[in-house]
C-alpha positions as CSV (number, residue, x, y, z in Angstrom):
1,X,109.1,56.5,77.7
2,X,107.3,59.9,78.6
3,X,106.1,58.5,82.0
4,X,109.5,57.7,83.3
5,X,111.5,60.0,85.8
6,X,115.1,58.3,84.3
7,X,116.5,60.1,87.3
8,X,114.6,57.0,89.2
9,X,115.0,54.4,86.9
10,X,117.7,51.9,87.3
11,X,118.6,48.9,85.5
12,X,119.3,45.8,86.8
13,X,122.9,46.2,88.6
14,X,124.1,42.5,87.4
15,X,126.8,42.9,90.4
16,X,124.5,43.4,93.1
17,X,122.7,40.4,92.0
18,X,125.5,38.6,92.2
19,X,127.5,39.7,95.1
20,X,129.0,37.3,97.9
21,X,127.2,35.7,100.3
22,X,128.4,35.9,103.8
23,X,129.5,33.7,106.2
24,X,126.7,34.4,109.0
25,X,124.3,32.0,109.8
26,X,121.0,32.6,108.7
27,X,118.2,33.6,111.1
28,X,115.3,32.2,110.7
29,X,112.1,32.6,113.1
30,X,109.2,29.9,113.7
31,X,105.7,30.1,114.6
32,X,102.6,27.4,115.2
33,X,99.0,27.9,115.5
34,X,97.6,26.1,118.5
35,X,98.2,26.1,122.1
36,X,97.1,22.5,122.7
37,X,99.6,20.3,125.0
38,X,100.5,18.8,121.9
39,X,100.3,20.5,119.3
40,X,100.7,19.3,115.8
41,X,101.5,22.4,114.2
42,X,104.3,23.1,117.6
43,X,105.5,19.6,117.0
44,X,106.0,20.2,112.6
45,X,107.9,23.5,113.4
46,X,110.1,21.4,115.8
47,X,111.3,19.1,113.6
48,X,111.9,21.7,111.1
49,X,113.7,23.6,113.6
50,X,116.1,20.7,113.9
51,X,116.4,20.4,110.0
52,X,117.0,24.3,109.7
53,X,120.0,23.9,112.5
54,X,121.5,20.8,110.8
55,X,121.4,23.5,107.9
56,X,123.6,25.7,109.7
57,X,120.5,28.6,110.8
58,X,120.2,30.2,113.8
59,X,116.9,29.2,115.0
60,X,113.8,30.5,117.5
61,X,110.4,29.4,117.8
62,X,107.5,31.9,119.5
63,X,105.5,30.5,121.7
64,X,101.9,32.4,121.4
65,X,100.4,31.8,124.9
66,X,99.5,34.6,126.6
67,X,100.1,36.8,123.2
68,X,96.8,38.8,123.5
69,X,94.1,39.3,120.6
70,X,95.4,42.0,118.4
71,X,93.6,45.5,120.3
72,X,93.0,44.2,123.0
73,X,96.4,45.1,124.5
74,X,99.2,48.1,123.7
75,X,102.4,47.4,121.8
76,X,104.2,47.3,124.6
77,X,102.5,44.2,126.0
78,X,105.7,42.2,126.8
79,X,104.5,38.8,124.4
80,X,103.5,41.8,121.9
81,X,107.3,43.1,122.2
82,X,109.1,39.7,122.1
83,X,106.9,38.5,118.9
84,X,108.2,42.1,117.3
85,X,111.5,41.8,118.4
86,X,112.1,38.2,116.7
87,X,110.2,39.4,113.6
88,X,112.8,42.3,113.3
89,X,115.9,39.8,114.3
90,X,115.0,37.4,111.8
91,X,116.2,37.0,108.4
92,X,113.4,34.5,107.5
93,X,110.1,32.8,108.9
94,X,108.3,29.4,109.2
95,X,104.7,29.3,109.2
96,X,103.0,26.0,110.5
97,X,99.2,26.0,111.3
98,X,96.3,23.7,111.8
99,X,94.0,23.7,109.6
100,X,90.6,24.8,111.4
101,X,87.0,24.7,110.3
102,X,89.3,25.1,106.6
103,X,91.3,27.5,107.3
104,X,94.2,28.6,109.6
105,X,94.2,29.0,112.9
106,X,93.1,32.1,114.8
107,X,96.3,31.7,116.9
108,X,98.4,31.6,113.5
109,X,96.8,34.8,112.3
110,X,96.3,36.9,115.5
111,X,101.0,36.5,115.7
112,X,100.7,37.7,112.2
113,X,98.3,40.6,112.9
114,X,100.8,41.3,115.3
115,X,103.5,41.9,113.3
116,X,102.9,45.5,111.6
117,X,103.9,46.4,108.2
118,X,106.1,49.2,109.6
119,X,108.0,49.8,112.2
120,X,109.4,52.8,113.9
121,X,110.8,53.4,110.4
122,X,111.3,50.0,109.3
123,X,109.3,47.2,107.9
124,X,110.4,43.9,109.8
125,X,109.3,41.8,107.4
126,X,109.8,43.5,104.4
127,X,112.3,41.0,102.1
128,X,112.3,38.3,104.3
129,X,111.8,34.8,103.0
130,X,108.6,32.7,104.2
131,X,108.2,28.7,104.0
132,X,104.4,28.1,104.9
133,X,103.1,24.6,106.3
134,X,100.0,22.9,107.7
135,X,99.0,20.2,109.7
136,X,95.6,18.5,109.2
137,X,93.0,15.8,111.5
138,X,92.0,14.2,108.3
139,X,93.0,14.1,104.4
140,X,95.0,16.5,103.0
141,X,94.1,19.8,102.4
142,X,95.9,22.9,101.4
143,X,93.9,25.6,102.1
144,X,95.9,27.2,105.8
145,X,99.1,26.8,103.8
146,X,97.0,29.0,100.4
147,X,96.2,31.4,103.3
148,X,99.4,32.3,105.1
149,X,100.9,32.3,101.4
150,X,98.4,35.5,100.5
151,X,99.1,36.7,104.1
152,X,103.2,35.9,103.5
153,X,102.6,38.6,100.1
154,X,100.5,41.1,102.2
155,X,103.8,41.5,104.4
156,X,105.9,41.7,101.6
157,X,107.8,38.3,102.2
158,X,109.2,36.3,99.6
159,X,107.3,32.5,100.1
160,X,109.5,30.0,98.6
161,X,107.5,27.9,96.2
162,X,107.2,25.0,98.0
163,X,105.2,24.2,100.8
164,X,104.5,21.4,103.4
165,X,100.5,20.0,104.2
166,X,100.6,17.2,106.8
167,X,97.2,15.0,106.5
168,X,96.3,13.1,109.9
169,X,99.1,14.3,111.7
170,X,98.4,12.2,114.6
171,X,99.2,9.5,113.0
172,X,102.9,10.9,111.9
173,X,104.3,11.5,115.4
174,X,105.5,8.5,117.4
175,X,105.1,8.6,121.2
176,X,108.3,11.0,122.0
177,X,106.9,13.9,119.6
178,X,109.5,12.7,116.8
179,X,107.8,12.9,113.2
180,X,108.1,9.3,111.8
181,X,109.8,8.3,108.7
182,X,107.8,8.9,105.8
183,X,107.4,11.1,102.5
184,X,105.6,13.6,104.5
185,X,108.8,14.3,106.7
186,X,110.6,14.1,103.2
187,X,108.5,17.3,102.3
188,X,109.7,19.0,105.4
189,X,113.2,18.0,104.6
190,X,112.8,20.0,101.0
191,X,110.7,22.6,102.1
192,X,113.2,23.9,104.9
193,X,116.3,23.3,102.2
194,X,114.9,25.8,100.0
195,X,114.2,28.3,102.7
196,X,117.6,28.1,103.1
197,X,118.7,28.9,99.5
198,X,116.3,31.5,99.4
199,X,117.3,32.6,102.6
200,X,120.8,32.8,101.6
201,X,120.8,34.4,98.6
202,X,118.6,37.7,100.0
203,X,119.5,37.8,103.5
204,X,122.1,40.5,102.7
205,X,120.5,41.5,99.0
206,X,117.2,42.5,100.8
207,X,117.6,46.0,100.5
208,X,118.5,46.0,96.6
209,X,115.5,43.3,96.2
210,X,112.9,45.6,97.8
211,X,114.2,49.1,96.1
212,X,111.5,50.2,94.3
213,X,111.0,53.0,91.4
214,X,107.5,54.1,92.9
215,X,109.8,54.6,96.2
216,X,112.4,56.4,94.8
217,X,110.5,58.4,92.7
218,X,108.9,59.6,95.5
219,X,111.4,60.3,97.9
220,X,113.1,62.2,94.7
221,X,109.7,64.3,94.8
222,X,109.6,65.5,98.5
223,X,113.4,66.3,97.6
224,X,112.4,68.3,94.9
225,X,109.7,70.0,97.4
226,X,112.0,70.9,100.0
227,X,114.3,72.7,98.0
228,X,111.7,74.5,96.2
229,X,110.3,75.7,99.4
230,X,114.0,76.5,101.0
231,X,114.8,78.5,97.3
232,X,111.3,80.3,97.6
233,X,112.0,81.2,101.2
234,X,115.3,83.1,100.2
């Protein structure tokens, strides 16, 4: 294997993998794509809240209003700083948008154009585990939830495989904003219980999940630099 630096090459540490999971409750951050007074999408993330905390997760929702349009405003805009701070507290996201002229929200994405890929050092999403859902006006579609999924990649998140598309949501929600029985609300049920699996097993494995050979390899080459430069110096 001539183009490997072995010095950065690891194998699979088998104990890592496998180490215990601790006893913190999971923290797990939702967010909804439309400011109407009631919103689908808000009232979807609401009853997955309450699934998450019968789970045993620490839960917040974001509310976006007043979040300004991504440039239009510094980072330290204070809805700009809260959305940044929950991003960084959480160990795990929810996702739940309208689906718009067929496609997501521009409320969903402008809280995700928010979010930056790094940091002041760190990426805040880097790791973290996604569940993606969507709420429609008419028949079901999937393509906010196929969205957010390539958006959920683009941040480096690890989307659980299943997912959650709600077709004429105003039909599901009885008059106190409580999602009625129905194999739709079954869907929310599963999708939230694998977040938490998922959410478990890499909340405290993150770091070994996202070490990467490319990364190493380079941070083994500026190494390499600076003490080349120090020994040439002397």
């Amino acid at each position: 294997m001539p183009n490997l630096d072995n010095t950065c090459f690891h194998l699979t540490d088998h104990e890592q993998l496998q180490a215990p999971i601790r006893d913190t409750r999971p923290k797990i951050l939702l967010l909804y794509g439309s400011l109407r007074k009631r919103s689908f999408s808000r009232l979807a993330a609401e009853e997955a809240q309450r699934i998450l905390e019968a789970l045993g997760a620490e839960t917040k929702i974001f509310n976006p209003s007043g979040l300004p349009l991504p440039d239009d405003a510094d980072a330290e805009h204070p809805k700009v700083k809260e959305l940044r701070e929950l991003a960084s507290w959480s160990d795990g996201m929810v996702w739940s948008s309208p689906e718009r002229h067929g496609a997501m929200t521009g409320i969903m994405k402008t809280q995700i154009d928010w979010i930056p890929l790094a940091l002041e050092g760190v990426r805040p999403t880097q790791g973290k585990t996604l569940a993606v859902m969507q709420v429609c006006g008419g028949s079901q579609s999937f393509n906010a939830v196929n969205q957010m999924r390539i958006l959920g990649r683009w941040m480096r998140m690890v989307t659980i495989p299943n997912q959650s598309s709600v077709p004429k949501a105003w039909l599901e929600f009885d008059d106190d904003d409580r999602m009625k029985p129905s194999s739709f609300y079954d869907r929310i049920v599963d999708v939230m219980e694998e977040l938490m699996k998922f959410t478990l097993l890499l909340k405290d494995k993150r770091d070994y999940f996202t070490d990467r050979y490319s990364e190493r390899k380079e941070t083994s080459d500026e190494f390499r630099k600076r003490i080349d430069q120090r020994a040439q110096e002397k």
